[in-house]
C-alpha positions in Angstrom: 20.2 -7.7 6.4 16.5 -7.8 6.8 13.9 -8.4 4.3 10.8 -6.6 3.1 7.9 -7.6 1.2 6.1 -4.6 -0.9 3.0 -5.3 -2.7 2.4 -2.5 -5.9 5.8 -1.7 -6.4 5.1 -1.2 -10.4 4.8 2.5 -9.7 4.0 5.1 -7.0 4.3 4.5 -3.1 5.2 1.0 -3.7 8.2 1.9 -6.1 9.0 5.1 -4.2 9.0 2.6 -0.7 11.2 0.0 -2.7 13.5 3.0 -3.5 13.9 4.3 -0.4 14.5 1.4 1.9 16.6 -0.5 -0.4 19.7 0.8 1.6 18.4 -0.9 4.5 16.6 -4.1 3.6 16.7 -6.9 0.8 13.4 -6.6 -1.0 11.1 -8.6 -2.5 9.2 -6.9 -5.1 5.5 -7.3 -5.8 3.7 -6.6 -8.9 1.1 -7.7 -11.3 3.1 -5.8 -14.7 6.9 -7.9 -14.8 8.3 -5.2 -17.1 8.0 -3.1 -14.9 9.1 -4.7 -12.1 12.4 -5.9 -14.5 12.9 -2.3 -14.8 12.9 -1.6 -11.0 15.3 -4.6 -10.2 17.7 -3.4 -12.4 18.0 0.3 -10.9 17.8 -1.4 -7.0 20.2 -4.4 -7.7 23.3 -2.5 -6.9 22.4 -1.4 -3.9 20.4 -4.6 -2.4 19.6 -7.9 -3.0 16.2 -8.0 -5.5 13.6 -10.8 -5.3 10.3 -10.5 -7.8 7.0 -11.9 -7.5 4.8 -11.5 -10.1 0.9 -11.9 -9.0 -2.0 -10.1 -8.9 -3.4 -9.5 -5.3 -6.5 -10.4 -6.2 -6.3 -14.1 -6.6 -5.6 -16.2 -3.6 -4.3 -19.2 -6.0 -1.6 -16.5 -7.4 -1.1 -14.9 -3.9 -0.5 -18.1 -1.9 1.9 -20.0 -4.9 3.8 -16.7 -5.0 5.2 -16.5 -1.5 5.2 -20.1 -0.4 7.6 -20.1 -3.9 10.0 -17.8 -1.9 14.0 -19.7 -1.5 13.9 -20.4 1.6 16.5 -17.6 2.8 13.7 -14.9 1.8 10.8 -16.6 3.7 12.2 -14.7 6.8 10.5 -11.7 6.1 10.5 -8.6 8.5 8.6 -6.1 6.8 5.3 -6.3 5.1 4.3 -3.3 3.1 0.9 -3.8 1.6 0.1 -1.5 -0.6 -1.5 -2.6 -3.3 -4.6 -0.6 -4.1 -7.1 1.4 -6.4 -9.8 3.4 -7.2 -12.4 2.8 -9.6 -14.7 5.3 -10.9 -16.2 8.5 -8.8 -19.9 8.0 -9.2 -22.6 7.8 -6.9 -23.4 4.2 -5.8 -26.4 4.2 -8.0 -24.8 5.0 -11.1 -21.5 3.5 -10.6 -20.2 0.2 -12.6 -20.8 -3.0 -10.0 -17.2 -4.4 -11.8 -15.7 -1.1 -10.0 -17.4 -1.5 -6.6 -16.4 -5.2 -6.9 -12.9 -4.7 -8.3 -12.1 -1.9 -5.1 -13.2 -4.5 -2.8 -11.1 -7.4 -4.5 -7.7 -5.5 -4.3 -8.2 -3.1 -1.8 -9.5 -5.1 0.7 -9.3 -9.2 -0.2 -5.8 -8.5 -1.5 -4.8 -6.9 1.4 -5.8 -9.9 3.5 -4.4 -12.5 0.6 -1.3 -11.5 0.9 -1.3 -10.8 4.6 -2.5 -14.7 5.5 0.4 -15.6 3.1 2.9 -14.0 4.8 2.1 -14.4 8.4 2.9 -17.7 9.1 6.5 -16.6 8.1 6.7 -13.5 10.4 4.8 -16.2 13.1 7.8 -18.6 12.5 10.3 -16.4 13.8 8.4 -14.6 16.6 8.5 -10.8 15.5 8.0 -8.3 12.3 6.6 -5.2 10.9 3.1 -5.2 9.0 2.6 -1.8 7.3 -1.1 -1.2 5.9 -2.2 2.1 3.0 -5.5 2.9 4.2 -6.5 6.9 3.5 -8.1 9.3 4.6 -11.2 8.0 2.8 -11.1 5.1 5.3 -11.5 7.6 8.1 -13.8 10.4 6.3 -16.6 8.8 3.9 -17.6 11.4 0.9 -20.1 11.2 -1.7 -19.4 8.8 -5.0 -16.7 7.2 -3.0 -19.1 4.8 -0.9 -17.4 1.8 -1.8 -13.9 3.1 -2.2 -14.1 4.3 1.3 -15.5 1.1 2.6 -13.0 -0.5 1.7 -10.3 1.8 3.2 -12.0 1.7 6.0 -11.7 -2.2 6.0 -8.3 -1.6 6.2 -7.9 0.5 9.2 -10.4 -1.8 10.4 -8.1 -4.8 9.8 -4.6 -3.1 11.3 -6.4 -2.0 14.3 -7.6 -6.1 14.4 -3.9 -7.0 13.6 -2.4 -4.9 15.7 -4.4 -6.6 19.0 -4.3 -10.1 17.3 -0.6 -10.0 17.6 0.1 -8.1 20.3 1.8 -11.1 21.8 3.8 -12.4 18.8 6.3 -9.7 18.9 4.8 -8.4 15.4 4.1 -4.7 15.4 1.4 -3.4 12.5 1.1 0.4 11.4 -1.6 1.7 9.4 -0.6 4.4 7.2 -3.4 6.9 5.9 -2.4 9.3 3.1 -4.5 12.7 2.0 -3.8 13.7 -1.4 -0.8 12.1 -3.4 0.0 12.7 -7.0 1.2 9.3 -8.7 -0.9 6.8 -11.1 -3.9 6.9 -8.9 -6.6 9.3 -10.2 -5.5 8.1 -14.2 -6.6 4.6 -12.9 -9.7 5.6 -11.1 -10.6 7.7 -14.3 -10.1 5.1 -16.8 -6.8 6.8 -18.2 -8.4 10.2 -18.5 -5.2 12.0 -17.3 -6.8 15.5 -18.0 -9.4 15.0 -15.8 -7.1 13.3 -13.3 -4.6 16.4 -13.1 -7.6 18.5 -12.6 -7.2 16.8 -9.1 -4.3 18.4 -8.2 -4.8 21.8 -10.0 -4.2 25.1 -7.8 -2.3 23.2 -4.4 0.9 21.5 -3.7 0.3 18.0 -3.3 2.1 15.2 -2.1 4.2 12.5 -3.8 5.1 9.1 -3.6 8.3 9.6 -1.8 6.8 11.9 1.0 4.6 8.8 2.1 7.6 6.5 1.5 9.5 8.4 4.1 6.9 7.8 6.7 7.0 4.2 6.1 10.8 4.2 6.5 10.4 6.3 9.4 8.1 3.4 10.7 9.6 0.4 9.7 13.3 1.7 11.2 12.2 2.7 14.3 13.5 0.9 17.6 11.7 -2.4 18.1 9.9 -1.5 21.4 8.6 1.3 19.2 5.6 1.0 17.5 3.9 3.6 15.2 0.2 2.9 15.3 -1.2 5.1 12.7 -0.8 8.1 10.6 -2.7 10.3 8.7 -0.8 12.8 6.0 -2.0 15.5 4.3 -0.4 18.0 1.6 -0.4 21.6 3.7 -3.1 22.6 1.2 -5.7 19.8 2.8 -7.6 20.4 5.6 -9.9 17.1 5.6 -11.0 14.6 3.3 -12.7 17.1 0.8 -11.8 20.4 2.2 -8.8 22.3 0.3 -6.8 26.0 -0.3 -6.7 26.1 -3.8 -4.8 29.1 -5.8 -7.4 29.2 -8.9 
């Protein structure tokens, strides 16, 4: 069976992609908050074999300790799922908190390439592999109060379109996945908890949910291995761009 590696997998994409490939994969499950990820191990055990990491993407030390700590039968990883990420704040650049700009930046974008460099040699070792990046549609689209936020998805599509010709010739195949609007913890986070203001995100329109943009990474990851799936972009029917929605209020 093969084995997949998914950063974030506390709640969200990450536990919805843990969820849905575990009938396909062992998996290793990433996550700074171990209760949680106890909690997810339990429900996935009886259908795969679990492995949990506890680190926080954002320090190498962590990062590098985590996965070199792997037994060695789950170093032979096949799939790569980083998705790790956040928002911090939605404020113009002037007035926003430099510990949000910074913090974006740390997970979004040096996580991202922490865990990546950690796994690599691995995927390297045995010629061949599947790295999935979440970017967004704010990596393609910059808005106002987003600067930074968007930077750093736009890193990211940056870095799988890098990857992507980097490793053309080691028989690892990278797929940058780029969700619109998606309902899970993500707008409580980037407003501090707030969840009022966070549902008003979603107010009047459909939106997506974790498991819609877990089935695109399944569709990915199980695709024939001449196959690769570059990059996709996902939006709720109610979305039109980055900013531009139908909304029934």
């Amino acid at each position: 069976m093969k084995t997949a590696f998914i950063t974030g997998t506390t709640s969200g994409i990450g536990k919805a992609t843990a969820q849905i490939l575990a009938s396909n994969y062992r998996l290793i499950l990433c996550g700074r908050r171990a209760d949680k990820l106890v909690e997810l191990q339990k429900e996935l055990e009886e259908i795969t074999e679990i492995y949990p990491l506890v680190f926080d993407v954002r320090n190498k030390v962590e990062v590098f300790d985590a996965v070199n700590s792997l037994p060695e039968k789950w170093k032979a990883i096949d799939v790569l799922v980083n998705n790790a990420g956040n928002a911090h704040g939605l404020s113009s650049f002037q007035e926003a908190d430099l510990n949000d700009l910074e913090a974006m930046i740390d997970i979004n974008v040096k996580g991202l390439i922490y865990v990546t460099k950690a796994v690599l040699p691995y995927m390297l070792k045995q010629n061949g592999g599947h790295i999935v990046n979440l970017s967004s549609i704010a990596g393609k689209e910059t808005y106002a109060n987003g600067a930074v936020y968007c930077a750093s998805k736009a890193a990211v599509e940056s870095i799988s379109k890098g990857l992507r010709l980097d490793l053309l010739h080691s028989g690892i195949k990278v797929t940058n996945i780029a969700p619109g609007a998606v309902e899970t913890e993500f707008s409580v986070v980037r407003f501090k908890g707030d969840k009022q203001r966070a549902s008003k995100v979603y107010e009047g329109y459909e939106p997506l949910i974790a498991q819609d943009i877990a089935q695109a990474i399944a569709y990915a990851v199980n695709q024939p291995e001449y196959v690769q799936i570059a990059d996709v972009t996902i939006f709720p029917k109610a979305q039109g761009n980055g900013t531009t929605f139908v909304k029934k209020i």
